[in-house]
PDB file of N, CA, C and O in Angstrom:
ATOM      1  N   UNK A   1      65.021 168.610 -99.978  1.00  0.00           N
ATOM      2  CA  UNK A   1      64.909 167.410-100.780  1.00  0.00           C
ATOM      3  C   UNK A   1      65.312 167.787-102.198  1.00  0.00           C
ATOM      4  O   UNK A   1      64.689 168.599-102.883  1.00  0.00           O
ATOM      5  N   UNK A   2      66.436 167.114-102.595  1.00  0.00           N
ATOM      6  CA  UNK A   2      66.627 167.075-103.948  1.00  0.00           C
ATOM      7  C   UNK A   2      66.133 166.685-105.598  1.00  0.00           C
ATOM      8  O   UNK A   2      66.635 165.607-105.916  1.00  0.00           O
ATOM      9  N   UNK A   3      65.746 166.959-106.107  1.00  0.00           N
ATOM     10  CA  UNK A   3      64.747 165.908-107.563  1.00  0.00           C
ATOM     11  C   UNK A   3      65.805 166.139-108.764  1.00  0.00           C
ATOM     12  O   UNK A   3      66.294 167.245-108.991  1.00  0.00           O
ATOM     13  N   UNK A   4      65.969 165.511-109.167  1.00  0.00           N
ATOM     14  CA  UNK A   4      66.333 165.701-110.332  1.00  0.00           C
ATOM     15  C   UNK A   4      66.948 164.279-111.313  1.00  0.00           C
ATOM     16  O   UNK A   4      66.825 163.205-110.724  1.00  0.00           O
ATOM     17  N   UNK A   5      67.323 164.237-112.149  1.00  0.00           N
ATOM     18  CA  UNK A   5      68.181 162.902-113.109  1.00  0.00           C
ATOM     19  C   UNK A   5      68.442 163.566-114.069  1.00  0.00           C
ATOM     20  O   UNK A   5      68.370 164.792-114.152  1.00  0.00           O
ATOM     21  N   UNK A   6      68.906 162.493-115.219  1.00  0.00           N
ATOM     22  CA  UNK A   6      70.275 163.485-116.069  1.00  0.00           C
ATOM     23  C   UNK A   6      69.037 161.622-117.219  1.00  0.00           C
ATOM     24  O   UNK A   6      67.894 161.452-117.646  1.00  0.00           O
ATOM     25  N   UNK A   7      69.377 161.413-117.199  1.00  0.00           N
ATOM     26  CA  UNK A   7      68.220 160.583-117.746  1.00  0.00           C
ATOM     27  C   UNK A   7      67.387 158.924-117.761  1.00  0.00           C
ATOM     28  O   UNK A   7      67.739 157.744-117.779  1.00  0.00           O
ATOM     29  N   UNK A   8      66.007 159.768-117.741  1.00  0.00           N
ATOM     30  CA  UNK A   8      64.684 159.103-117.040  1.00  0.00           C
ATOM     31  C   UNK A   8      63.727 159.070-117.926  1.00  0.00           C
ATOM     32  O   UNK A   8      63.333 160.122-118.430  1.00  0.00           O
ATOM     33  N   UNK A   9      63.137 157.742-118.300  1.00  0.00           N
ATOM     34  CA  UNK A   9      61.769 158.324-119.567  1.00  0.00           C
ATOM     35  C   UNK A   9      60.192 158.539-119.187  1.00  0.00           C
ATOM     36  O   UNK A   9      59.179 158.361-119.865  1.00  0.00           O
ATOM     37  N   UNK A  10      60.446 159.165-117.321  1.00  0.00           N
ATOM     38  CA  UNK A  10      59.282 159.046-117.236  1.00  0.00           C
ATOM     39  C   UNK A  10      59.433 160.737-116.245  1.00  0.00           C
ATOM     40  O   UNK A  10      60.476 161.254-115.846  1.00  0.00           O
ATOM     41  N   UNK A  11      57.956 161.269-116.079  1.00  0.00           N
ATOM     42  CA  UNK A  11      58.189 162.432-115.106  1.00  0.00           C
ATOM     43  C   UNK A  11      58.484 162.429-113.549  1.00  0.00           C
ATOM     44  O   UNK A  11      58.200 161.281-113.208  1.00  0.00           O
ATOM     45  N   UNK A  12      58.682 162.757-113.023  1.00  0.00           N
ATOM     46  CA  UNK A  12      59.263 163.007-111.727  1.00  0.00           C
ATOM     47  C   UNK A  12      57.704 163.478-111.211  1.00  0.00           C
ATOM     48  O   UNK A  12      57.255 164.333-111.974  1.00  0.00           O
ATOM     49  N   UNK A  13      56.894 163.172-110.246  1.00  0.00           N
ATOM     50  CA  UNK A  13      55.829 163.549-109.228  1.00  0.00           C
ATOM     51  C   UNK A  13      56.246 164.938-108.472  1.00  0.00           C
ATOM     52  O   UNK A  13      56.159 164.986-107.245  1.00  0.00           O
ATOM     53  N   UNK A  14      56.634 165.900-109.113  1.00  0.00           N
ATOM     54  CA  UNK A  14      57.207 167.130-108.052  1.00  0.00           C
ATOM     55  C   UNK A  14      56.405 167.091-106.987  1.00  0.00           C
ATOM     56  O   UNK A  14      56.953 167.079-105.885  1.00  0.00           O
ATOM     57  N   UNK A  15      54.903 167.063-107.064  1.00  0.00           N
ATOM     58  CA  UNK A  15      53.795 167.326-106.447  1.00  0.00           C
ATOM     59  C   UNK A  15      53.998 166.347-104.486  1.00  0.00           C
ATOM     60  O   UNK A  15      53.596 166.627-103.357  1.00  0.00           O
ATOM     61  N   UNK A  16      54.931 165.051-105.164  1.00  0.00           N
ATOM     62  CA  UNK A  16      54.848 164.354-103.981  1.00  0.00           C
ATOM     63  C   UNK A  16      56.027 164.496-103.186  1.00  0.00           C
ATOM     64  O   UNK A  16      56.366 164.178-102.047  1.00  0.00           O
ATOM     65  N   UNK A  17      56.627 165.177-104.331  1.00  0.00           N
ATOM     66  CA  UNK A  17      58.329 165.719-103.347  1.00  0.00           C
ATOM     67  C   UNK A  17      57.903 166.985-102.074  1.00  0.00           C
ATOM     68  O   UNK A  17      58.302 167.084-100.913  1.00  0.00           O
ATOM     69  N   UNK A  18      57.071 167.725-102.757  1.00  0.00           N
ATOM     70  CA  UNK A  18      56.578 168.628-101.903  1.00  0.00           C
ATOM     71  C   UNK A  18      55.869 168.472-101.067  1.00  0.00           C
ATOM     72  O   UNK A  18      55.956 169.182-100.066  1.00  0.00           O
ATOM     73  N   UNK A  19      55.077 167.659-101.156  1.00  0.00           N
ATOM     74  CA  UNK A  19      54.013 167.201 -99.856  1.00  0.00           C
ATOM     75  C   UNK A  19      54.852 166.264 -98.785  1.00  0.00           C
ATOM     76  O   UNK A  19      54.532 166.036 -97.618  1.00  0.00           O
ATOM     77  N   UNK A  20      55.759 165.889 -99.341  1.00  0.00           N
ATOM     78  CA  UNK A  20      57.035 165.070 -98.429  1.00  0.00           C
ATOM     79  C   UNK A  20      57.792 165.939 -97.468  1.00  0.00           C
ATOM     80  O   UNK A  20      58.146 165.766 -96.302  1.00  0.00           O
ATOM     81  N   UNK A  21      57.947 167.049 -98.422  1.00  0.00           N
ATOM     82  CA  UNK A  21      59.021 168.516 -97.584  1.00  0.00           C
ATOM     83  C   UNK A  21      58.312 168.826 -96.688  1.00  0.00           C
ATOM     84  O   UNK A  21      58.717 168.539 -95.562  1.00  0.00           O
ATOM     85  N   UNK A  22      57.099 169.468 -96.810  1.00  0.00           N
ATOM     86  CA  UNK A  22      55.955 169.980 -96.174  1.00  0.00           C
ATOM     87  C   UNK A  22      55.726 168.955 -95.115  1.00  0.00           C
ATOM     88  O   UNK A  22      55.297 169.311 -94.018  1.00  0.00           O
ATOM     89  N   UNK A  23      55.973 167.765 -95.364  1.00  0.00           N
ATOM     90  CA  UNK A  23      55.792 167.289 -93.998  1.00  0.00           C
ATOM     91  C   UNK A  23      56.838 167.283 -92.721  1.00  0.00           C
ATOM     92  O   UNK A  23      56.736 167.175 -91.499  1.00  0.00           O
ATOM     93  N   UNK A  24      57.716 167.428 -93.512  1.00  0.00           N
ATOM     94  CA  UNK A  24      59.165 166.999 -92.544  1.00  0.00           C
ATOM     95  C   UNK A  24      60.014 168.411 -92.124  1.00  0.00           C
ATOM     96  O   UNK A  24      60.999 168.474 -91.390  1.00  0.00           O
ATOM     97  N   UNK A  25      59.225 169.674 -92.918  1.00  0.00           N
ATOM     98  CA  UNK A  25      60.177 170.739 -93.051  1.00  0.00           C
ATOM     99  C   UNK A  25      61.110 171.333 -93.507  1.00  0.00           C
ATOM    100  O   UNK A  25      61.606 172.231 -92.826  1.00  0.00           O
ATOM    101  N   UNK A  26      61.717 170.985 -94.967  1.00  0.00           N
ATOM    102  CA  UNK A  26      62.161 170.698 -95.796  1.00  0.00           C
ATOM    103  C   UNK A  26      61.814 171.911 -96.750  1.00  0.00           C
ATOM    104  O   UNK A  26      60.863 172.686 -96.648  1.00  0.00           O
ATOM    105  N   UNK A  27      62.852 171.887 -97.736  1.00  0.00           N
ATOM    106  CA  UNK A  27      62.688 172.727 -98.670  1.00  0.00           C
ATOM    107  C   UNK A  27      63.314 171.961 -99.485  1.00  0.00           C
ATOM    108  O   UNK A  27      64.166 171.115 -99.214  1.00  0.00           O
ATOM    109  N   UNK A  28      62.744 172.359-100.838  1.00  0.00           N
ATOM    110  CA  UNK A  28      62.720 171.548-102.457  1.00  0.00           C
ATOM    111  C   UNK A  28      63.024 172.247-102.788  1.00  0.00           C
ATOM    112  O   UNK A  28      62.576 173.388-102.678  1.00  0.00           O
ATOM    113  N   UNK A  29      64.478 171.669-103.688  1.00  0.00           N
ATOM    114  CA  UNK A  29      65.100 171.511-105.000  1.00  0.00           C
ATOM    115  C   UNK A  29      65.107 170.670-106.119  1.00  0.00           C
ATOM    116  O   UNK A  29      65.302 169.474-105.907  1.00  0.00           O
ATOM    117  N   UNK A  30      64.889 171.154-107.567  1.00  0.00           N
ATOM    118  CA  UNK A  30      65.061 170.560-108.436  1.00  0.00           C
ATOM    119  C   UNK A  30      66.132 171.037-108.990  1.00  0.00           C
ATOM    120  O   UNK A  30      66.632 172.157-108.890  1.00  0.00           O
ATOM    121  N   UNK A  31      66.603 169.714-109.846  1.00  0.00           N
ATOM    122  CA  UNK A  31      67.537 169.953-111.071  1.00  0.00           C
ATOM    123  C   UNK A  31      67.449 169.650-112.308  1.00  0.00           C
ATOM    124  O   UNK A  31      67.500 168.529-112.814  1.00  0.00           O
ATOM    125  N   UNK A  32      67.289 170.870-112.908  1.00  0.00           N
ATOM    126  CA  UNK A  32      66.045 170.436-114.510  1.00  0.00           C
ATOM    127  C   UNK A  32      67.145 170.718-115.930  1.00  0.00           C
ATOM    128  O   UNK A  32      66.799 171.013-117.074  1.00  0.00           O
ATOM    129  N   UNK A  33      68.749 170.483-115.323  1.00  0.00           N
ATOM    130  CA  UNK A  33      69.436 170.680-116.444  1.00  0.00           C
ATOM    131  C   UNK A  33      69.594 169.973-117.474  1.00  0.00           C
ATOM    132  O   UNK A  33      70.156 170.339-118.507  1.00  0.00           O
ATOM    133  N   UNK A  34      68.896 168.452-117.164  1.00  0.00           N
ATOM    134  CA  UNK A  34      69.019 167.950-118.615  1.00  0.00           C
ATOM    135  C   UNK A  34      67.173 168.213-119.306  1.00  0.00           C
ATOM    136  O   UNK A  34      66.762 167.596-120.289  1.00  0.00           O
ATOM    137  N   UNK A  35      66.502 169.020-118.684  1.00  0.00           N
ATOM    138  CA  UNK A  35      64.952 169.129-119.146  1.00  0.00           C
ATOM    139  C   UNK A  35      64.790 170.511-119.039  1.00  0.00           C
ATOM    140  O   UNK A  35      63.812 170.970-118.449  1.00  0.00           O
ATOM    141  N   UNK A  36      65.737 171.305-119.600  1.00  0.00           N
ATOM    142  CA  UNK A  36      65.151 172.677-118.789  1.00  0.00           C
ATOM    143  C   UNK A  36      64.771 173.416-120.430  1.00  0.00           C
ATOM    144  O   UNK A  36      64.351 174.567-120.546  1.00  0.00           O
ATOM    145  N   UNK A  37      64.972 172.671-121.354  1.00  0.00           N
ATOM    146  CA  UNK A  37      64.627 172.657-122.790  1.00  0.00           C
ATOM    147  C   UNK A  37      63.040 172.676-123.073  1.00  0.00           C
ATOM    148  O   UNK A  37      62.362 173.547-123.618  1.00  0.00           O
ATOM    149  N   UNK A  38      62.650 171.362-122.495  1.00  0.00           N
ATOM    150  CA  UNK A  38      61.602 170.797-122.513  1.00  0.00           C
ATOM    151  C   UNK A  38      60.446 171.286-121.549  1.00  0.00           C
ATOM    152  O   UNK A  38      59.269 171.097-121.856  1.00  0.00           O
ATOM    153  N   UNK A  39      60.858 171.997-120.234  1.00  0.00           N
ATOM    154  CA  UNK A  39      59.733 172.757-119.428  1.00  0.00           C
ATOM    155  C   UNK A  39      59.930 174.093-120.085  1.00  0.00           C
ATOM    156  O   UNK A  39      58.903 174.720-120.341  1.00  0.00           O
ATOM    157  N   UNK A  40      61.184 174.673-120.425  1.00  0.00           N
ATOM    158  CA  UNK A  40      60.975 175.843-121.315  1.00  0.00           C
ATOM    159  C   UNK A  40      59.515 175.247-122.595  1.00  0.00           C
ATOM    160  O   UNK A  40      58.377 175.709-122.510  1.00  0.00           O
ATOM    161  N   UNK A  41      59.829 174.444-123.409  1.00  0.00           N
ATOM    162  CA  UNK A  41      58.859 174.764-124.248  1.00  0.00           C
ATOM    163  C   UNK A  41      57.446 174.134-123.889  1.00  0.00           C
ATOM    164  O   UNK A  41      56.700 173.996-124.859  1.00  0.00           O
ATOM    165  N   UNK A  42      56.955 173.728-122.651  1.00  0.00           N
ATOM    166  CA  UNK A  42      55.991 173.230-122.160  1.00  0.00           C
ATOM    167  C   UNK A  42      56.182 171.656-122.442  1.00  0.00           C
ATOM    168  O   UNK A  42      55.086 171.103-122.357  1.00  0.00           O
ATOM    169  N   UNK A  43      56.810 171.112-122.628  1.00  0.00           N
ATOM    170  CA  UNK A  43      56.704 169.581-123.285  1.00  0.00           C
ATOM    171  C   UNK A  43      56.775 168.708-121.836  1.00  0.00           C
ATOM    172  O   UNK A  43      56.141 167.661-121.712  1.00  0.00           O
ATOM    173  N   UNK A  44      57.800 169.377-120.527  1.00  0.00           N
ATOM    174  CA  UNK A  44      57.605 168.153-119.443  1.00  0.00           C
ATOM    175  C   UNK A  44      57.501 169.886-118.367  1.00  0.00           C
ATOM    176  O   UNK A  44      57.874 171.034-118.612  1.00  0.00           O
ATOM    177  N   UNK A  45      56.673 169.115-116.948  1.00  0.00           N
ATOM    178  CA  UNK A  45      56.116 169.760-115.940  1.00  0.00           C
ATOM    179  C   UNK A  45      57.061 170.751-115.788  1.00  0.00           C
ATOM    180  O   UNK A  45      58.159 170.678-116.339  1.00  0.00           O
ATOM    181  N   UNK A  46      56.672 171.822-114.975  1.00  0.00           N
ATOM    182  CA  UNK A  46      57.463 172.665-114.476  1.00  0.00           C
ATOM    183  C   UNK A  46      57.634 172.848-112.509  1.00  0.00           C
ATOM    184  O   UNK A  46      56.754 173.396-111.847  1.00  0.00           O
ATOM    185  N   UNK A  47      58.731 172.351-111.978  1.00  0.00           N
ATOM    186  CA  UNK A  47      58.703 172.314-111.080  1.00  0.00           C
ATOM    187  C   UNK A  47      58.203 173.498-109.886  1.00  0.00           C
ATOM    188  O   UNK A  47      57.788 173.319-108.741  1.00  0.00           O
ATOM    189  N   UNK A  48      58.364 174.406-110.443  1.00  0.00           N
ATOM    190  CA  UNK A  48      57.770 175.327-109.822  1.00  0.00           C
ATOM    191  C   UNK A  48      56.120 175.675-109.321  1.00  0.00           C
ATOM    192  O   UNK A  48      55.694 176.304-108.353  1.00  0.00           O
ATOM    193  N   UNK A  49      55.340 174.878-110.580  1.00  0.00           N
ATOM    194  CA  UNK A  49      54.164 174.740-110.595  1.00  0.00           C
ATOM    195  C   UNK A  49      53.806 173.461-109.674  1.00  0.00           C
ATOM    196  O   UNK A  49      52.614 173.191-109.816  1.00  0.00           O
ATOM    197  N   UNK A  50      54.179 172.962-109.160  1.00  0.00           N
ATOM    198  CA  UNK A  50      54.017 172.264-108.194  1.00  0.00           C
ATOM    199  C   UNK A  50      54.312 172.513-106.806  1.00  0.00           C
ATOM    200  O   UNK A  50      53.726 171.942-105.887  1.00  0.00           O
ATOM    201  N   UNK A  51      55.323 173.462-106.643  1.00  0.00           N
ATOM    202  CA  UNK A  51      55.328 174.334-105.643  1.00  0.00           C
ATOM    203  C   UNK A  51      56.753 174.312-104.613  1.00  0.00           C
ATOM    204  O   UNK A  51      56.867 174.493-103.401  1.00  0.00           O
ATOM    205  N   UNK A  52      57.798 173.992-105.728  1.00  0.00           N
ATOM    206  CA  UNK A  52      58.924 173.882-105.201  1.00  0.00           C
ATOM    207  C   UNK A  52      59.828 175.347-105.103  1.00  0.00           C
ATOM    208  O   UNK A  52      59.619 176.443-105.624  1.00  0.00           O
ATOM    209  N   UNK A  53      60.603 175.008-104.466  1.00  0.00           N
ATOM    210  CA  UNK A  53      61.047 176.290-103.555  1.00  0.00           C
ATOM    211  C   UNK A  53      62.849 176.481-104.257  1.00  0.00           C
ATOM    212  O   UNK A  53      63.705 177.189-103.728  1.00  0.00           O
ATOM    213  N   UNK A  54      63.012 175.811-105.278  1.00  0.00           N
ATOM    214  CA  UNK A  54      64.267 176.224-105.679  1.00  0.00           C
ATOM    215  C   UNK A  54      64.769 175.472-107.062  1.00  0.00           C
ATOM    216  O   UNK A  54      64.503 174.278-107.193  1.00  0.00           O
ATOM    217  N   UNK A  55      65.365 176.049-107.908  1.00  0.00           N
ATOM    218  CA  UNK A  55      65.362 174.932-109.025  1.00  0.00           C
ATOM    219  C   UNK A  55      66.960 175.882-110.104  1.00  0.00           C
ATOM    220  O   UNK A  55      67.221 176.936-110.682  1.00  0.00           O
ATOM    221  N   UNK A  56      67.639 174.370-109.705  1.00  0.00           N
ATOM    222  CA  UNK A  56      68.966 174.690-110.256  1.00  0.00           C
ATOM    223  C   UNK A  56      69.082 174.241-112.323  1.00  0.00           C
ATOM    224  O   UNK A  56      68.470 173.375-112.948  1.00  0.00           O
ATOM    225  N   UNK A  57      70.027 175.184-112.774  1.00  0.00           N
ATOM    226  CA  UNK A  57      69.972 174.637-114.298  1.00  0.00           C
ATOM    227  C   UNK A  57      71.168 175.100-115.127  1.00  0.00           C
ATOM    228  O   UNK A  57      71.604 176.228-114.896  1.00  0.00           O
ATOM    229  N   UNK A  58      71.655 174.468-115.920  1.00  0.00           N
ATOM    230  CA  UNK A  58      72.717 175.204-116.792  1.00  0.00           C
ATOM    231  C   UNK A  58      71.786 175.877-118.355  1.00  0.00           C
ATOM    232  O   UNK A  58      70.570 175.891-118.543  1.00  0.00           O
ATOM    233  N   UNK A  59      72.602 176.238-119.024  1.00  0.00           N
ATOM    234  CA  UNK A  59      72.739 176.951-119.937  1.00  0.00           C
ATOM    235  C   UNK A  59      72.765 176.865-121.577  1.00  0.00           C
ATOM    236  O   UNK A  59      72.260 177.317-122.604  1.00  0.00           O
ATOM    237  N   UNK A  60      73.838 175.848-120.994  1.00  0.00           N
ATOM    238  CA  UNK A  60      74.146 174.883-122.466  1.00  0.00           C
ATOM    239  C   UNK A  60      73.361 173.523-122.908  1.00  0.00           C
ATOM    240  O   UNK A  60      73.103 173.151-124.053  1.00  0.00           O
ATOM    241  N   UNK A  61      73.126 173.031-121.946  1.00  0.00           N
ATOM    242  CA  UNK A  61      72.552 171.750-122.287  1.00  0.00           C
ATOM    243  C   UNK A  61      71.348 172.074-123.204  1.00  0.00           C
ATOM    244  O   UNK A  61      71.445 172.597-124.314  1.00  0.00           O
ATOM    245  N   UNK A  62      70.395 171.760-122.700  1.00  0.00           N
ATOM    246  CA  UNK A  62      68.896 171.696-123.176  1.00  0.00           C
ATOM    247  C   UNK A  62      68.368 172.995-123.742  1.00  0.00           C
ATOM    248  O   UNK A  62      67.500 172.937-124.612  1.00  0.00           O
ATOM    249  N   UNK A  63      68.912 174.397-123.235  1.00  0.00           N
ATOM    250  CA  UNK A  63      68.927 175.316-123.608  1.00  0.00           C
ATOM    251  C   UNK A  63      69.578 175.865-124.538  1.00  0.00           C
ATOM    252  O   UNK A  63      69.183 176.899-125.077  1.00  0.00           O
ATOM    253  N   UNK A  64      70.709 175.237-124.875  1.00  0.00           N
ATOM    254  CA  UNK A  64      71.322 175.776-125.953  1.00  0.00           C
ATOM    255  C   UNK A  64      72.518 176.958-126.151  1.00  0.00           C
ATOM    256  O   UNK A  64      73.259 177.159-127.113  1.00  0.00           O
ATOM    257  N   UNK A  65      72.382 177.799-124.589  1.00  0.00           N
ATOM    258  CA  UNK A  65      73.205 178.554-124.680  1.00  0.00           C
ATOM    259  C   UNK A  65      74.267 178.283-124.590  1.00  0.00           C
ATOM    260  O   UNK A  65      74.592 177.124-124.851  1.00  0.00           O
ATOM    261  N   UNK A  66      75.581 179.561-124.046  1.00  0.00           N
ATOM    262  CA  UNK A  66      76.833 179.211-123.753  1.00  0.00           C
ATOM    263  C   UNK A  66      76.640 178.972-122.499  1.00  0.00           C
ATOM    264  O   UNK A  66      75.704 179.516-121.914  1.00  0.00           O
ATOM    265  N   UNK A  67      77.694 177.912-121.712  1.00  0.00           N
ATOM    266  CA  UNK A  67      78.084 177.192-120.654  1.00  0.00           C
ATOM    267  C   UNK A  67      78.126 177.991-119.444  1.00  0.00           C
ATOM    268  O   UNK A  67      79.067 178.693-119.073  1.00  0.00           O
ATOM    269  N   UNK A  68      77.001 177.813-118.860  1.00  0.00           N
ATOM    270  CA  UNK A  68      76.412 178.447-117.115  1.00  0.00           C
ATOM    271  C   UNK A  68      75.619 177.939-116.682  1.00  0.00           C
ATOM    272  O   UNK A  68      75.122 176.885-117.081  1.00  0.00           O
ATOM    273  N   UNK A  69      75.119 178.982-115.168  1.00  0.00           N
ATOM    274  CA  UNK A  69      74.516 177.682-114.781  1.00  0.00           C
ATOM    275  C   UNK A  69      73.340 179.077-114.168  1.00  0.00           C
ATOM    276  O   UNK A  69      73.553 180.277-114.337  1.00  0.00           O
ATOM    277  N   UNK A  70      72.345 178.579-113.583  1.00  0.00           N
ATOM    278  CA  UNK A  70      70.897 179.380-113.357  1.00  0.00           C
ATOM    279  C   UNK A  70      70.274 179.239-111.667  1.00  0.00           C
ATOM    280  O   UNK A  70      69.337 178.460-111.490  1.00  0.00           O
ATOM    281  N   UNK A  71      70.720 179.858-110.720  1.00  0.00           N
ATOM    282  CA  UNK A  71      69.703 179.154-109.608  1.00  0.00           C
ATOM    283  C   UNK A  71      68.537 179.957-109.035  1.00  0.00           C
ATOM    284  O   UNK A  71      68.473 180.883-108.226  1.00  0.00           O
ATOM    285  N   UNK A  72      67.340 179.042-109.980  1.00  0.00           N
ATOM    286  CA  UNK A  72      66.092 180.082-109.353  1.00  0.00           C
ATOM    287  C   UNK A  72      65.039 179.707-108.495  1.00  0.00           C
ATOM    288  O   UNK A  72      64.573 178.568-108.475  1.00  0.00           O
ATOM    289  N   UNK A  73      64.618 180.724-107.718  1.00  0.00           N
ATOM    290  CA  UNK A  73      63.977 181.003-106.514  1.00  0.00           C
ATOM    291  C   UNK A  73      62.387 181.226-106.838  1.00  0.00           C
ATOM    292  O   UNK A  73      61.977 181.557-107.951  1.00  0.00           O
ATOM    293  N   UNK A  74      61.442 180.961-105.542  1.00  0.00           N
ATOM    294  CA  UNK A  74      60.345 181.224-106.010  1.00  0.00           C
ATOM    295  C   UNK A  74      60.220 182.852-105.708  1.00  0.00           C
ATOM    296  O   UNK A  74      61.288 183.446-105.853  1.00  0.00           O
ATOM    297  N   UNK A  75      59.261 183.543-105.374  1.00  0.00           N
ATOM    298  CA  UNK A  75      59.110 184.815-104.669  1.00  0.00           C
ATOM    299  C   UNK A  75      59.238 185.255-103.228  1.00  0.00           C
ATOM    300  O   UNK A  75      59.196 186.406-102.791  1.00  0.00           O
ATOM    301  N   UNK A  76      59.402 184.108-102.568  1.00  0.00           N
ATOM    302  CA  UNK A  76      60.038 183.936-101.123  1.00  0.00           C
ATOM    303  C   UNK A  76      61.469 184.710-101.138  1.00  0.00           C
ATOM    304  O   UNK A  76      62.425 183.953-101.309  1.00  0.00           O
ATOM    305  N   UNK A  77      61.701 185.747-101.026  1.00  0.00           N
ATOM    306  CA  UNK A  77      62.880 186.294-100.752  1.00  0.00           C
ATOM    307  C   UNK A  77      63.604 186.073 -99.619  1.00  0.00           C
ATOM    308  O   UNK A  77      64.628 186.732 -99.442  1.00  0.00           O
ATOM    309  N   UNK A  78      63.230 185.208 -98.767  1.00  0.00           N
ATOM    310  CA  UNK A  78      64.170 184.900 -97.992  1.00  0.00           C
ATOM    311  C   UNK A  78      65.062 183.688 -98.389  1.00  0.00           C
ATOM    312  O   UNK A  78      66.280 183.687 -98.207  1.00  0.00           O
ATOM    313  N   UNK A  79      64.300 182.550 -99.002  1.00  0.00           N
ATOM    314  CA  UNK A  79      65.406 181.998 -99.591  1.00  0.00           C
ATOM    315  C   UNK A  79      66.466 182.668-100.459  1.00  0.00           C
ATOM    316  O   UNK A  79      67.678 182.518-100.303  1.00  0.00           O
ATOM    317  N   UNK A  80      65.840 183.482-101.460  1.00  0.00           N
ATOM    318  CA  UNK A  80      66.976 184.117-101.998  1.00  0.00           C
ATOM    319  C   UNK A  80      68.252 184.820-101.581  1.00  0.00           C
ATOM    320  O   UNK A  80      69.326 184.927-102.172  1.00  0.00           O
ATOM    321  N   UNK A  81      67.739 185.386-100.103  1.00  0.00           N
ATOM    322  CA  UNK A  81      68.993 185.535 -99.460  1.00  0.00           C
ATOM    323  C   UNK A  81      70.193 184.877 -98.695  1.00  0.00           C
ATOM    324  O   UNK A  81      71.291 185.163 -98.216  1.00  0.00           O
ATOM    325  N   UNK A  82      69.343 183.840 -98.862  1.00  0.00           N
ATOM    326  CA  UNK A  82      69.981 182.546 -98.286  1.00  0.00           C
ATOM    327  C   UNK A  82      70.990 182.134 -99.098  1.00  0.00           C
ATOM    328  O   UNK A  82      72.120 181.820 -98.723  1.00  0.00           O
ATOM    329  N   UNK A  83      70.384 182.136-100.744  1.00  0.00           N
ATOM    330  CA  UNK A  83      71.384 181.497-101.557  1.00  0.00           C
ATOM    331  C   UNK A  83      72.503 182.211-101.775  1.00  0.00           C
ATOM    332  O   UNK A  83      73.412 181.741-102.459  1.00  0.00           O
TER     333      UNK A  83
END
């Protein structure tokens, strides 16, 4: 299951994306590239803390850096080998 928007003025329920996956078998992704500013500095949720299993991001946007992109994993190393 995918989460993410580019822009929304409200938070995203990660919590119910996951209990959705979890039901169906599923694995969660977010995409926090236009917020990845804002869970960096604590200001909106962090998807991970809700218990999602993958979360894509660039570089430049919200972060500020130069132009890339980020795909991170929880401690489940098998997804990571997957990716």
């Amino acid at each position: 299951i995918l989460a993410g928007f580019s822009a929304y003025s409200r938070e995203l329920d990660y919590g119910k994306f996951v209990e959705i996956a979890k039901e169906v078998g599923a694995y969660t992704v977010a995409d926090m590239a236009h917020i990845a500013g804002l869970i960096a500095g604590g200001a909106a949720k962090n998807p991970f803390d809700a218990g999602f299993d993958v979360i894509t991001t660039t570089t430049h946007k919200t972060l500020r850096g130069p132009r890339g992109g980020m795909i991170l994993t929880r401690a489940d190393k098998d997804i990571a080998k997957r990716i």
